[in-house]
DRENTI-515759 format. One record per residue (C-alpha): z, y, x; residue in three letters. Coordinates in steps of 0.5 Angstrom, whole numbers, plus 500, padded with zeros to 3 digits. Each point is the difference from the previous one (the first is absolute). Layout:
<recs>
REC / w / v / u / type
REC / Z / Y / X / Ala;
...
</recs>
This chain:
<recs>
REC / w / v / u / type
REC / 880 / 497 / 830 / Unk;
REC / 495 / 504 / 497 / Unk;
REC / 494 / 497 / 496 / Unk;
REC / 493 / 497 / 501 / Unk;
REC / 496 / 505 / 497 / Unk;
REC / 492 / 500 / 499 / Unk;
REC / 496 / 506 / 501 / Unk;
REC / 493 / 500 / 495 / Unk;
REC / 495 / 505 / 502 / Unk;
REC / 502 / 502 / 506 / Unk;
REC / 496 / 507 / 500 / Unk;
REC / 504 / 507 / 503 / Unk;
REC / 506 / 498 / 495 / Unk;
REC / 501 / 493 / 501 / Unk;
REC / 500 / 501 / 508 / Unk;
REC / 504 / 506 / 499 / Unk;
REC / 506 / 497 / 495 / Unk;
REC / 498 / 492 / 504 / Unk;
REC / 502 / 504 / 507 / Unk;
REC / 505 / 503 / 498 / Unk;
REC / 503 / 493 / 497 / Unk;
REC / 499 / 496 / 505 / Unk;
REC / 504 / 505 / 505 / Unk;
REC / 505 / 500 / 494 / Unk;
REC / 501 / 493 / 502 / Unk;
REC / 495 / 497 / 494 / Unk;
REC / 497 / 494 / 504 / Unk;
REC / 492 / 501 / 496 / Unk;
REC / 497 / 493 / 498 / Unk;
REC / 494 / 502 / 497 / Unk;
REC / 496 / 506 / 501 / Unk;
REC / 494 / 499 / 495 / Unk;
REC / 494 / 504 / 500 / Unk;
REC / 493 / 499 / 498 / Unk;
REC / 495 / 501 / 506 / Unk;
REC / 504 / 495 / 506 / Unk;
REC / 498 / 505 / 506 / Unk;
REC / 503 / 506 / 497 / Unk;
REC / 507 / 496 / 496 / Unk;
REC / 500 / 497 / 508 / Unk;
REC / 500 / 507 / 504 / Unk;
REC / 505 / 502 / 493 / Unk;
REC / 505 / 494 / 503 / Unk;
REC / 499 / 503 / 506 / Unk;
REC / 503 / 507 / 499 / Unk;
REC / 506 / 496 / 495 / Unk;
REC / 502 / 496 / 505 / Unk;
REC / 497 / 493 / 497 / Unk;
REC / 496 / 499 / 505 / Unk;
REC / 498 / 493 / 497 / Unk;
REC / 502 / 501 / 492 / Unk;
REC / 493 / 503 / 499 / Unk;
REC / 496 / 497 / 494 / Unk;
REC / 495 / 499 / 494 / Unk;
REC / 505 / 495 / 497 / Unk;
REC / 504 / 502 / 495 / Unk;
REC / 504 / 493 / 499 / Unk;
REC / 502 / 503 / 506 / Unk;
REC / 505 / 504 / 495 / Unk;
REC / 504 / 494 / 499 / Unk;
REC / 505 / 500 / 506 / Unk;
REC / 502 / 506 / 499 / Unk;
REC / 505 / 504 / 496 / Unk;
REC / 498 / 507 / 499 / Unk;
REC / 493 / 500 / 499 / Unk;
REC / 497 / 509 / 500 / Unk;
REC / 493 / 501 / 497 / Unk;
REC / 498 / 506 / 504 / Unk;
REC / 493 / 499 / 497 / Unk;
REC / 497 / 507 / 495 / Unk;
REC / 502 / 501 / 494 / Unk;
REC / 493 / 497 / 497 / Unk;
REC / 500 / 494 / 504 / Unk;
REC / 508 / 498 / 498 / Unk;
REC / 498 / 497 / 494 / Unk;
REC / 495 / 495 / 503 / Unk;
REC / 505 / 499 / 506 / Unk;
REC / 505 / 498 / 495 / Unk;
REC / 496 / 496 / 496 / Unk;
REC / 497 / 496 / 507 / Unk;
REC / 508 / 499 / 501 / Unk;
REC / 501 / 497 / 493 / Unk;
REC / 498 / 493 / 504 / Unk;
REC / 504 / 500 / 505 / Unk;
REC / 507 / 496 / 499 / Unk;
REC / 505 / 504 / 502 / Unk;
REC / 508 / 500 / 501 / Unk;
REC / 504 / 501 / 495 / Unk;
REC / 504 / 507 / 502 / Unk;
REC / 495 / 503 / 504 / Unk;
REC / 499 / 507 / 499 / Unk;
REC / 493 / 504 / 498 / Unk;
REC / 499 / 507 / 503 / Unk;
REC / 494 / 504 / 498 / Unk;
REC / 500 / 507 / 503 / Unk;
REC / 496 / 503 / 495 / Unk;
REC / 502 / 507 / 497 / Unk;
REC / 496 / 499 / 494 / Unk;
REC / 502 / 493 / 498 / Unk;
REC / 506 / 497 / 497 / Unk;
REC / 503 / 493 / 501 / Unk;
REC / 496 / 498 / 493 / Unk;
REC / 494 / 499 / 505 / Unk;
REC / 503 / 493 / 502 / Unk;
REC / 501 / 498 / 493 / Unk;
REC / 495 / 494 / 501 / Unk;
REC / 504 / 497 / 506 / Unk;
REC / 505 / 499 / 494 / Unk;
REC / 505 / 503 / 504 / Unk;
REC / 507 / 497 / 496 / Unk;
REC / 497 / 493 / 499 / Unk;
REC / 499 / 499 / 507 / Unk;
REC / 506 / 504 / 501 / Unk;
REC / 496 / 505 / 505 / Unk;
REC / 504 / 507 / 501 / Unk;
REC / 494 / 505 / 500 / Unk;
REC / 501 / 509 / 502 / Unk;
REC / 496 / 505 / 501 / Unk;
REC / 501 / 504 / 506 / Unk;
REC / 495 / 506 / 502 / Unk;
REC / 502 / 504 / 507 / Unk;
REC / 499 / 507 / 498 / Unk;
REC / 497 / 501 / 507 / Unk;
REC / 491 / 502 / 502 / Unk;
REC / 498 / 494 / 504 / Unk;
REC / 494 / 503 / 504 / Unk;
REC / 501 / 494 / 505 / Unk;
REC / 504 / 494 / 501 / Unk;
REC / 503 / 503 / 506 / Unk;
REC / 501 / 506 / 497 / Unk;
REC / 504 / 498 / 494 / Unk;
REC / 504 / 495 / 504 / Unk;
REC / 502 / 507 / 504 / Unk;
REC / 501 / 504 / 494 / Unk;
REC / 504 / 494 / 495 / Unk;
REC / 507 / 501 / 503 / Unk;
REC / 504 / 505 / 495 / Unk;
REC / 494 / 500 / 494 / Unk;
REC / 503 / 499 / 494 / Unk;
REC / 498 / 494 / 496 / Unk;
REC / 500 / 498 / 491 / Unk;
REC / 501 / 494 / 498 / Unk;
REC / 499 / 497 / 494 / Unk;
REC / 502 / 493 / 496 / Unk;
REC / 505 / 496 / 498 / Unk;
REC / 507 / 501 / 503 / Unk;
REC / 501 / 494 / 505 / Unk;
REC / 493 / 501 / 503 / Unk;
REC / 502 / 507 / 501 / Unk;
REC / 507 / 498 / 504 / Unk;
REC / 495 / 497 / 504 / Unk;
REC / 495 / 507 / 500 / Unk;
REC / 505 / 505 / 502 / Unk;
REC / 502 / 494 / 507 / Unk;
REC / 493 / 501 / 502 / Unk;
REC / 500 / 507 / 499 / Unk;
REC / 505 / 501 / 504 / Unk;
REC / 497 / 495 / 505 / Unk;
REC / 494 / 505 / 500 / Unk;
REC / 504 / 505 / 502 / Unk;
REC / 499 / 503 / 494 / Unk;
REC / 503 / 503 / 493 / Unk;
REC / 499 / 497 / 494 / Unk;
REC / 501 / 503 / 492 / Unk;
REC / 499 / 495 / 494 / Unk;
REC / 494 / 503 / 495 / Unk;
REC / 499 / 498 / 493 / Unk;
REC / 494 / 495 / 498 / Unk;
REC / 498 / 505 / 494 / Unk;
REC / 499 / 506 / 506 / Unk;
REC / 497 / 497 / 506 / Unk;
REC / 493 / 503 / 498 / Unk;
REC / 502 / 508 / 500 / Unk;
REC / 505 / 498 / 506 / Unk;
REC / 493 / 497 / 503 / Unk;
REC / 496 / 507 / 499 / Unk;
REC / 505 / 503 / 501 / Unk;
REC / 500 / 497 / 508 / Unk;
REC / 492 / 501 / 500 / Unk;
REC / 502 / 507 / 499 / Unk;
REC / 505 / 502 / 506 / Unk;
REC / 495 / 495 / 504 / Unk;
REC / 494 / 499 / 499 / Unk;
REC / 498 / 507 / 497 / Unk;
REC / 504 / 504 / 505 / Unk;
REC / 494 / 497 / 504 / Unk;
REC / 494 / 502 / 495 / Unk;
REC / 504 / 507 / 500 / Unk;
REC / 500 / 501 / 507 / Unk;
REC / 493 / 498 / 500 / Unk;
REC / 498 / 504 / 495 / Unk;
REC / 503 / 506 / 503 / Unk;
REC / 496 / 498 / 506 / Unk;
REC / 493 / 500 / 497 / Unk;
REC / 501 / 507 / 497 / Unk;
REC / 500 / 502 / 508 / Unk;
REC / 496 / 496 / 503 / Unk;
REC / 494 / 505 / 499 / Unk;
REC / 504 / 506 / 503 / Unk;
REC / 497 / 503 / 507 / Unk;
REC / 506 / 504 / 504 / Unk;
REC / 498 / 507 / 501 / Unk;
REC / 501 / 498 / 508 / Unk;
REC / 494 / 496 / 500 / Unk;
REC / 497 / 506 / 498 / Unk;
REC / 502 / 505 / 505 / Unk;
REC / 499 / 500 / 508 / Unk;
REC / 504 / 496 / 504 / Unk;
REC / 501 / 493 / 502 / Unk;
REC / 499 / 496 / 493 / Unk;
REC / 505 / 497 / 495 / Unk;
REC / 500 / 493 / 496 / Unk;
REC / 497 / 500 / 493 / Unk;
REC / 507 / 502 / 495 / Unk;
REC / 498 / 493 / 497 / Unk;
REC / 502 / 497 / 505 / Unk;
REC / 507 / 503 / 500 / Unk;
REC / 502 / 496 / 494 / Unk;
REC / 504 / 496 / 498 / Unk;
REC / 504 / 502 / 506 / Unk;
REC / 501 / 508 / 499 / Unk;
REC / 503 / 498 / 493 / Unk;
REC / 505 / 495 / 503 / Unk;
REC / 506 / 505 / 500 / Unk;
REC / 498 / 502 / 494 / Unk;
REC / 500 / 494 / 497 / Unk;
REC / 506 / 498 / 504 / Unk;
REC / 504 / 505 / 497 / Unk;
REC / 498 / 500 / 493 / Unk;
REC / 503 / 493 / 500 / Unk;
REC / 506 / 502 / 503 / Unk;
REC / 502 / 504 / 496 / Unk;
REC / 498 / 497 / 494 / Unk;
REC / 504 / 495 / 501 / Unk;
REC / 506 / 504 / 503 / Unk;
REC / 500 / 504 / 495 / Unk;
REC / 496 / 497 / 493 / Unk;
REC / 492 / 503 / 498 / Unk;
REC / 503 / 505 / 496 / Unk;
REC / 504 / 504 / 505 / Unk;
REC / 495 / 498 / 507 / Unk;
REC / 494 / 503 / 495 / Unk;
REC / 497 / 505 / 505 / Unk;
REC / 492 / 504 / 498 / Unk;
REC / 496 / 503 / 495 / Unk;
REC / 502 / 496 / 494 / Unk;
REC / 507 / 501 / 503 / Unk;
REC / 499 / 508 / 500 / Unk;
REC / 496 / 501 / 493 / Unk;
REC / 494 / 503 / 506 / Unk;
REC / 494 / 499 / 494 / Unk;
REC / 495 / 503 / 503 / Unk;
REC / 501 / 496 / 506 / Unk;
REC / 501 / 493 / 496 / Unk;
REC / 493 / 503 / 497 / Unk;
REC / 496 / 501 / 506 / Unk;
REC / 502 / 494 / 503 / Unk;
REC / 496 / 496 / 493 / Unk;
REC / 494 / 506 / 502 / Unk;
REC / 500 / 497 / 507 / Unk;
REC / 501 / 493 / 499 / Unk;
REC / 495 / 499 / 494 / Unk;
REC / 495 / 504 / 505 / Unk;
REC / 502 / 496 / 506 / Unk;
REC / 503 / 493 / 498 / Unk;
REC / 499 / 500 / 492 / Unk;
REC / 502 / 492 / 500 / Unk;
REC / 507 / 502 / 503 / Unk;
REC / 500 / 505 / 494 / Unk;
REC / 503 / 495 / 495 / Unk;
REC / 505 / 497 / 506 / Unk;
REC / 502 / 508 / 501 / Unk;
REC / 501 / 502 / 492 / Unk;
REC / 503 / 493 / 499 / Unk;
REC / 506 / 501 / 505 / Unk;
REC / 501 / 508 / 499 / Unk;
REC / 501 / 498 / 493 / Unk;
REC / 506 / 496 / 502 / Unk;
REC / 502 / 505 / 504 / Unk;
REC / 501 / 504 / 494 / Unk;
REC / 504 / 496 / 497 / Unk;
REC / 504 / 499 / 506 / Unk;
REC / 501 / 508 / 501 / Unk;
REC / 502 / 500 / 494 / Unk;
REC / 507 / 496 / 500 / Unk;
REC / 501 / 502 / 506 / Unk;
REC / 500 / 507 / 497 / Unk;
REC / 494 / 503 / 504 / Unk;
REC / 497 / 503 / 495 / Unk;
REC / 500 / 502 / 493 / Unk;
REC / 498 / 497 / 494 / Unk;
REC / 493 / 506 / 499 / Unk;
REC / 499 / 499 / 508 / Unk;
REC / 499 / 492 / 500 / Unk;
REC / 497 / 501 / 493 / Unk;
REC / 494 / 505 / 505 / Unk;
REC / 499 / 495 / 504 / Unk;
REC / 499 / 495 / 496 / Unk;
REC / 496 / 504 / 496 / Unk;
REC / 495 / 501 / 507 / Unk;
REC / 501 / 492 / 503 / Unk;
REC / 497 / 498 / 492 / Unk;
</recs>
C-alpha cells in the first residue's frame, strides 16, 4: 500500500504532483494551504475533497509530506512545521530547483530520524490542469540521502515520469539552467513579439478587403519556426541545427538588425546582442565560422 502523503501549498505544482499521486494510488490525508477556500477548491481538483485545511499538525498523519510552497517561502514553511510531531520514517519533499535538503536542517532530520529529498519537476506548470496533463514523461532530479532517494525514484515512477540524482553543490546552476529553457524561452518569444508589434501590413494599405494588423499574427506565425528550431536543436545538438545570420558570417545583416532594433525597440537591444554573442560562440565549434569572422562580429555586437 502506498504511503499518506500531505500536500503543503497547494498552488498549480502541488495540485498537479497531489493529483497525479492520488491517481497513482497515494491516499492524500492533508492538503495544507493558507486561504480555506482556495486549499478547499485545490482538495477538489487532487481528489481529497475533505483533506482541505489551514492546520499543519494536520502533517502528522502522514509519511510523506511534499512542500509545494515558492522558494521564498520554503524556509518559514519548514520553520512552521519544526512544531509539528512527526512520525519517525517520514519523508520530506520539497520541490524546489534552488534549495537542497540542507533547507530542512532545523527539523533535525537525523535526530528524529526523518529522511529528507529535494525532488523538482522539470516541467512549466501554467495551470494545475495544465501540468497534471503535461507531468507524465517529464524528467525529475533528486537530491538527498541515499534511503531517501530510493524512495524519490518510486515516486518518480509513480508520476510517471524520469528521475536523475543531482549533486547539492549544482543545483543553483542546474536551476538557471531550467529558468533558461523555460521561463526565458518566454520572455524570448515575447521579446521577439514586441519588435513586431508596431509593423502595419502593406495589405492595410492597399484596395480591397482589410487584413489583421501583422502584430496580431504573433506569436502564431512564429509557431512553426520555433517548433523547428527546437526539433532539431535536440535531434541534432545546438551546434549543428544552428541556422541564421551569425550562422552565415551575414554582417551587414546582423548590423542592420541592431540599427533597426535600437531605432524601434532599443530596450530589446541588450536581449539581441547578448543572444548573438552567444550565437558566435556556438557557430564557432560547430565550425560555422572562422575565427577573423566570429572576431567581426563580436566587434559590431560590443
Amino acid at each position: 500500500m502506498k504511503p499518506a502523503v500531505a500536500i503543503v501549498g497547494p498552488g498549480r505544482v502541488g495540485q498537479s504532483v497531489g493529483r497525479l499521486l492520488r491517481s497513482a494510488g497515494y491516499p492524500v490525508s492533508a492538503v495544507v494551504g493558507r486561504d480555506l477556500d482556495a486549499t478547499r477548491s485545490a482538495a477538489v481538483f487532487i481528489g481529497a475533497d475533505l483533506m482541505a485545511t489551514t492546520c499543519l499538525e494536520r502533517c502528522s498523519a502522514s509519511r510523506a509530506i511534499f512542500l509545494t510552497v515558492p522558494d521564498d517561502s520554503l524556509v518559514a514553511t519548514i520553520d512552521e512545521l519544526s512544531r509539528v510531531e512527526l512520525h519517525p520514517g517520514t519523508l520530506l519533499i520539497h520541490c524546489s530547483g534552488l534549495h537542497t535538503t540542507e533547507v530542512f536542517s532545523p527539523l533535525c532530520p537525523a535526530e528524529h530520524q526523518l529522511q529528507t529529498l529535494a525532488l523538482h519537476p522539470l516541467q512549466a506548470f501554467a495551470s494545475p490542469t495544465a501540468g497534471y496533463a503535461a507531468l507524465p514523461g517529464s524528467y525529475c532530479s533528486l537530491q538527498g540521502e541515499t534511503q531517501a532517494l530510493e524512495r524519490g525514484h518510486e515516486i518518480v515512477a509513480d508520476l510517471a515520469c524520469r528521475s536523475f540524482v543531482i549533486c547539492a553543490e549544482d543545483k543553483v546552476r542546474y536551476h538557471a539552467a531550467a529558468c533558461m529553457v523555460s521561463n526565458y524561452v518566454t520572455t524570448l518569444i515575447d521579446a521577439a513579439c514586441e519588435l513586431c508589434k508596431d509593423m502595419v501590413s502593406q495589405a492595410v494599405l492597399a484596395p480591397g478587403p482589410k487584413s489583421p494588423p501583422l502584430a496580431e499574427m504573433f506569436p502564431a506565425a512564429f509557431a512553426p519556426l520555433i517548433q523547428a528550431a527546437v526539433h532539431n536543436t535536440l535531434s541534432v545538438g545546438a551546434q549543428h541545427a544552428l541556422t541564421g545570420p551569425v550562422a552565415r558570417a551575414d554582417v551587414g545583416t546582423v548590423a542592420a538588425h541592431l540599427e533597426e532594433i535600437r531605432t524601434a525597440c532599443p530596450e530589446i537591444l541588450p536581449v539581441y546582442r547578448a543572444l548573438a554573442h552567444h550565437t558566435v560562440a556556438v557557430a564557432l565549434k560547430g565550425g560555422h565560422l572562422d575565427e577573423a569572422a566570429a572576431q567581426t562580429l563580436r566587434s559590431i555586437l560590443a
